[in-house]
Chimera marker file (.cmm) of the C-alpha trace (Angstrom):
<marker_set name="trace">
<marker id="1" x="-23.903" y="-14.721" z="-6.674" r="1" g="1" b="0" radius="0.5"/>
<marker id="2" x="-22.435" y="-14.659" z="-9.923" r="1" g="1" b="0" radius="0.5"/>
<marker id="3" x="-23.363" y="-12.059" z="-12.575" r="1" g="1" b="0" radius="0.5"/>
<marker id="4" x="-22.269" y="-12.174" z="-16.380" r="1" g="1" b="0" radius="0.5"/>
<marker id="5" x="-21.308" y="-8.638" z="-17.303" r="1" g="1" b="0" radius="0.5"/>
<marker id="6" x="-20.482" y="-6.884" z="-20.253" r="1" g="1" b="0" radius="0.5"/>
<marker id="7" x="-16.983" y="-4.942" z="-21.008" r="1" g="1" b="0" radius="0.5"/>
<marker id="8" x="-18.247" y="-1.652" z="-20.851" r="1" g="1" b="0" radius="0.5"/>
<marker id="9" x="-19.000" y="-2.365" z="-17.445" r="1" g="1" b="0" radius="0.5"/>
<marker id="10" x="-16.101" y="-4.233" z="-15.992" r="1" g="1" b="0" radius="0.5"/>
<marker id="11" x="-13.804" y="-1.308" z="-17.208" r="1" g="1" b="0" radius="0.5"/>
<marker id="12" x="-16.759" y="1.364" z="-15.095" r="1" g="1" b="0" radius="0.5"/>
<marker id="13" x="-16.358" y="-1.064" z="-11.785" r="1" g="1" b="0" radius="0.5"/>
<marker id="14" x="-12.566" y="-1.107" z="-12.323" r="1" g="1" b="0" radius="0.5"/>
<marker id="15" x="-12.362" y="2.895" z="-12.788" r="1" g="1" b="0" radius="0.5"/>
<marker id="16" x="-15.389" y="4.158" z="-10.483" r="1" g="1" b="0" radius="0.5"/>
<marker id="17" x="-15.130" y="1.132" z="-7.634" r="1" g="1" b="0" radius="0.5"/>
<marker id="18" x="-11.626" y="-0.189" z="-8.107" r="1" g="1" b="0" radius="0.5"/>
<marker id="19" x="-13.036" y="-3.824" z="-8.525" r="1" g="1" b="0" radius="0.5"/>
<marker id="20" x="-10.759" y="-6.568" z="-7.777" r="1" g="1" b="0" radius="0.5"/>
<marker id="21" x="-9.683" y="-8.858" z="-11.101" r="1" g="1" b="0" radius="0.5"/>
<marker id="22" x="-9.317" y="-13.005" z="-10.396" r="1" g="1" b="0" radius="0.5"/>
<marker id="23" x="-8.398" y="-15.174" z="-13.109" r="1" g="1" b="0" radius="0.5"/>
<marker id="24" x="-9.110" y="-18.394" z="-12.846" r="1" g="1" b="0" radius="0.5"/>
<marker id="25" x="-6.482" y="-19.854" z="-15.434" r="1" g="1" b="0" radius="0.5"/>
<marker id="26" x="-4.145" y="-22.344" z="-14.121" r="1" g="1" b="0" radius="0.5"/>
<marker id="27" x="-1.219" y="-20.421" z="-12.832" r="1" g="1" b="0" radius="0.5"/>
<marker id="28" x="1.077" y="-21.282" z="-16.288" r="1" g="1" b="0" radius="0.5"/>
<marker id="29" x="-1.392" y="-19.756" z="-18.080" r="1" g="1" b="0" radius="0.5"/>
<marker id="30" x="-1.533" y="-17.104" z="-15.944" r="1" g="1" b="0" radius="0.5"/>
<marker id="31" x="1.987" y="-16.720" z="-16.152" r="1" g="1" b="0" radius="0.5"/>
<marker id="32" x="2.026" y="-17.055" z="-20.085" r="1" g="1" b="0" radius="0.5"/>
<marker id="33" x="-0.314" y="-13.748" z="-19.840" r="1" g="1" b="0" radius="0.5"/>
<marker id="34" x="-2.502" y="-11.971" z="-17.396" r="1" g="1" b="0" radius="0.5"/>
<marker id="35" x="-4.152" y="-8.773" z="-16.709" r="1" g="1" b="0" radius="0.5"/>
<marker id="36" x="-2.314" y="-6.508" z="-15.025" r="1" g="1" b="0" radius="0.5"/>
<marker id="37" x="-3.209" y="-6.261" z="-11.597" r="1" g="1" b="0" radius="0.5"/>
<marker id="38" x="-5.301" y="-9.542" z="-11.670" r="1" g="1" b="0" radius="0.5"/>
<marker id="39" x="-4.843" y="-11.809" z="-8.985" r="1" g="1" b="0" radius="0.5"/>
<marker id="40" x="-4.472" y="-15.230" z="-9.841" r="1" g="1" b="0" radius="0.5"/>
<marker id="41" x="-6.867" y="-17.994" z="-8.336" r="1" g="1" b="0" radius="0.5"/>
<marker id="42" x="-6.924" y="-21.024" z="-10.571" r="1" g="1" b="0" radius="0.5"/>
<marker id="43" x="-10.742" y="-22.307" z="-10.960" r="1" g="1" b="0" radius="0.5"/>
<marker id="44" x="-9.426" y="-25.490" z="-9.137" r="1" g="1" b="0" radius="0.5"/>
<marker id="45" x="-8.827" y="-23.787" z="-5.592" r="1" g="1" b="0" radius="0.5"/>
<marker id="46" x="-11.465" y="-21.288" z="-5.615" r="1" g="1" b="0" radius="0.5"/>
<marker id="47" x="-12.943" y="-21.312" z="-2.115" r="1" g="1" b="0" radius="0.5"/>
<marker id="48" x="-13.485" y="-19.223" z="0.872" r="1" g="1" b="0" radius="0.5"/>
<marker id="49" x="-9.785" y="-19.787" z="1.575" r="1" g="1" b="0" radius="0.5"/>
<marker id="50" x="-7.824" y="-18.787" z="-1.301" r="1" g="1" b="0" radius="0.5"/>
<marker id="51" x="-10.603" y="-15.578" z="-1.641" r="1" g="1" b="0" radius="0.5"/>
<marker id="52" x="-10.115" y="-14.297" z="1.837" r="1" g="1" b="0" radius="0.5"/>
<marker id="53" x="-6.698" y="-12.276" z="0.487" r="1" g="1" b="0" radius="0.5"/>
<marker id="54" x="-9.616" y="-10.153" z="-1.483" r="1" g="1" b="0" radius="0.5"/>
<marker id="55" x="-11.222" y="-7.256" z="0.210" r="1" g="1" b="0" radius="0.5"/>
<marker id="56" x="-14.470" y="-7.896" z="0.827" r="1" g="1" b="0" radius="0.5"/>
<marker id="57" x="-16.004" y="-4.340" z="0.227" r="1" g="1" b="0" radius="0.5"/>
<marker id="58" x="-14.885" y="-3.871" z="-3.162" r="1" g="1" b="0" radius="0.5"/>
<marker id="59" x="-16.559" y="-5.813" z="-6.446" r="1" g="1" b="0" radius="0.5"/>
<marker id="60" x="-15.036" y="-9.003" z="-7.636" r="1" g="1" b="0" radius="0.5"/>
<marker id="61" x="-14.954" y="-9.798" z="-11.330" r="1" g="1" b="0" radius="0.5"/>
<marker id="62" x="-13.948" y="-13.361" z="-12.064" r="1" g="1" b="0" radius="0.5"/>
<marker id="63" x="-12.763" y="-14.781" z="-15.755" r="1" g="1" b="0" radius="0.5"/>
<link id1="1" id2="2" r="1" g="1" b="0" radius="0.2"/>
<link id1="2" id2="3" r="1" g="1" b="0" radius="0.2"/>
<link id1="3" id2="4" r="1" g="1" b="0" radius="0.2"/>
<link id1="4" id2="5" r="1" g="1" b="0" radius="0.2"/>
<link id1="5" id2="6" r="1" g="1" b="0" radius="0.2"/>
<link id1="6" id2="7" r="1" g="1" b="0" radius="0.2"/>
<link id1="7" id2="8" r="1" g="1" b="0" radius="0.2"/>
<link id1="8" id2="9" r="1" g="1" b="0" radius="0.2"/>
<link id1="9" id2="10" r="1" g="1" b="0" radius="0.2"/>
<link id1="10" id2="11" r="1" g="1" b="0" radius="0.2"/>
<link id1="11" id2="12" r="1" g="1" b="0" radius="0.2"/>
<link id1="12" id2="13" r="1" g="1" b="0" radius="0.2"/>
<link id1="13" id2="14" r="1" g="1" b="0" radius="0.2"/>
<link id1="14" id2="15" r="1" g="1" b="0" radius="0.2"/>
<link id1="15" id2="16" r="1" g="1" b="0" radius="0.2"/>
<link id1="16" id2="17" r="1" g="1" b="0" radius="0.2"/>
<link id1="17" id2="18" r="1" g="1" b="0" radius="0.2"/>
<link id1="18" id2="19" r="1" g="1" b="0" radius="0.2"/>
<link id1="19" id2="20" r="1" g="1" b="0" radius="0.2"/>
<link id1="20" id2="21" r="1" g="1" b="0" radius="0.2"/>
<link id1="21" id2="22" r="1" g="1" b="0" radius="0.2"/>
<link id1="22" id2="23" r="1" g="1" b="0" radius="0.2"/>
<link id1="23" id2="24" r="1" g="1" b="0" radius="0.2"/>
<link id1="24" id2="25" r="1" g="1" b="0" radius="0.2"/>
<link id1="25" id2="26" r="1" g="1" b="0" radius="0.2"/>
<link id1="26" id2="27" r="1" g="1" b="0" radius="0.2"/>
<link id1="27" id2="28" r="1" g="1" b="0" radius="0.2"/>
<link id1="28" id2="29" r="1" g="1" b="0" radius="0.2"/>
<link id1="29" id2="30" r="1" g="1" b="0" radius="0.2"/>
<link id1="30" id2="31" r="1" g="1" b="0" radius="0.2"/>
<link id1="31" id2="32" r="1" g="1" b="0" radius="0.2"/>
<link id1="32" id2="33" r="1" g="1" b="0" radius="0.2"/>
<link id1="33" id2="34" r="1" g="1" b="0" radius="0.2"/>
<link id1="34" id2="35" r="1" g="1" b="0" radius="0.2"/>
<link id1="35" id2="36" r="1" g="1" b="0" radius="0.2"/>
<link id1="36" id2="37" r="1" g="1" b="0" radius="0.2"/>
<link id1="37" id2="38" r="1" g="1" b="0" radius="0.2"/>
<link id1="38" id2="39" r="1" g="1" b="0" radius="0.2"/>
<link id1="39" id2="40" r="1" g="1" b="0" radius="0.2"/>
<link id1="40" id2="41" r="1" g="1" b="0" radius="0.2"/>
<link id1="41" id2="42" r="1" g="1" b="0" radius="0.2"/>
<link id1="42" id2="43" r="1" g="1" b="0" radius="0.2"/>
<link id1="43" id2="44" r="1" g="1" b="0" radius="0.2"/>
<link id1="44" id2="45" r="1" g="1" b="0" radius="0.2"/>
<link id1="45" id2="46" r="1" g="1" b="0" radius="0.2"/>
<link id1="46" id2="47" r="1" g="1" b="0" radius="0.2"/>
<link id1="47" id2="48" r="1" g="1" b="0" radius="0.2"/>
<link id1="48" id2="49" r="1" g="1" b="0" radius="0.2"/>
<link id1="49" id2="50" r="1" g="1" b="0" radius="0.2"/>
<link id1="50" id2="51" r="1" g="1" b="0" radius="0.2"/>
<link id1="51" id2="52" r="1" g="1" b="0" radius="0.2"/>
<link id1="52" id2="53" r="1" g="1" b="0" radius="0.2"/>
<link id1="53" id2="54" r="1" g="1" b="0" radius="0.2"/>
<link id1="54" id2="55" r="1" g="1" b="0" radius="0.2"/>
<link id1="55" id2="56" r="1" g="1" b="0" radius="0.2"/>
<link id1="56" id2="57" r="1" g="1" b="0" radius="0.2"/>
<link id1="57" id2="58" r="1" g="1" b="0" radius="0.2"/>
<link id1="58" id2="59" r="1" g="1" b="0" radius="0.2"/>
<link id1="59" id2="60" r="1" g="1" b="0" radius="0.2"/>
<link id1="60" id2="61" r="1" g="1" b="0" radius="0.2"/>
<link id1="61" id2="62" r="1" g="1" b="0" radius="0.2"/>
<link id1="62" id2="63" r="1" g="1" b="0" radius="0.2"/>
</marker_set>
């Protein structure tokens, strides 16, 4: 289930869990400027599919 979350803790579950980053911009945008490390999954194709690449027991922070 989706939870909005503020800066101060994305960068905590990125140092202290080593959360996952997906961006949902279309991949020229992603291109254009990402994240690093991010993984790209534009909004469009978000689905069990395209996820299963992420590992499942570490948090996932989508933007």
């Amino acid at each position: 289930m989706a939870t909005p979350i503020r800066r101060d803790e994305v960068q905590r579950l990125i140092r202290d869990e080593g959360a996952q980053l997906v961006e949902v911009l279309p991949p020229a945008e992603y291109e254009e400027e990402h994240i690093e490390d991010a993984i790209n999954i534009p909004l469009k194709e978000l689905e069990q599919e395209t996820t299963s690449r992420l590992d499942k027991d570490r948090p996932v922070i989508v933007y």
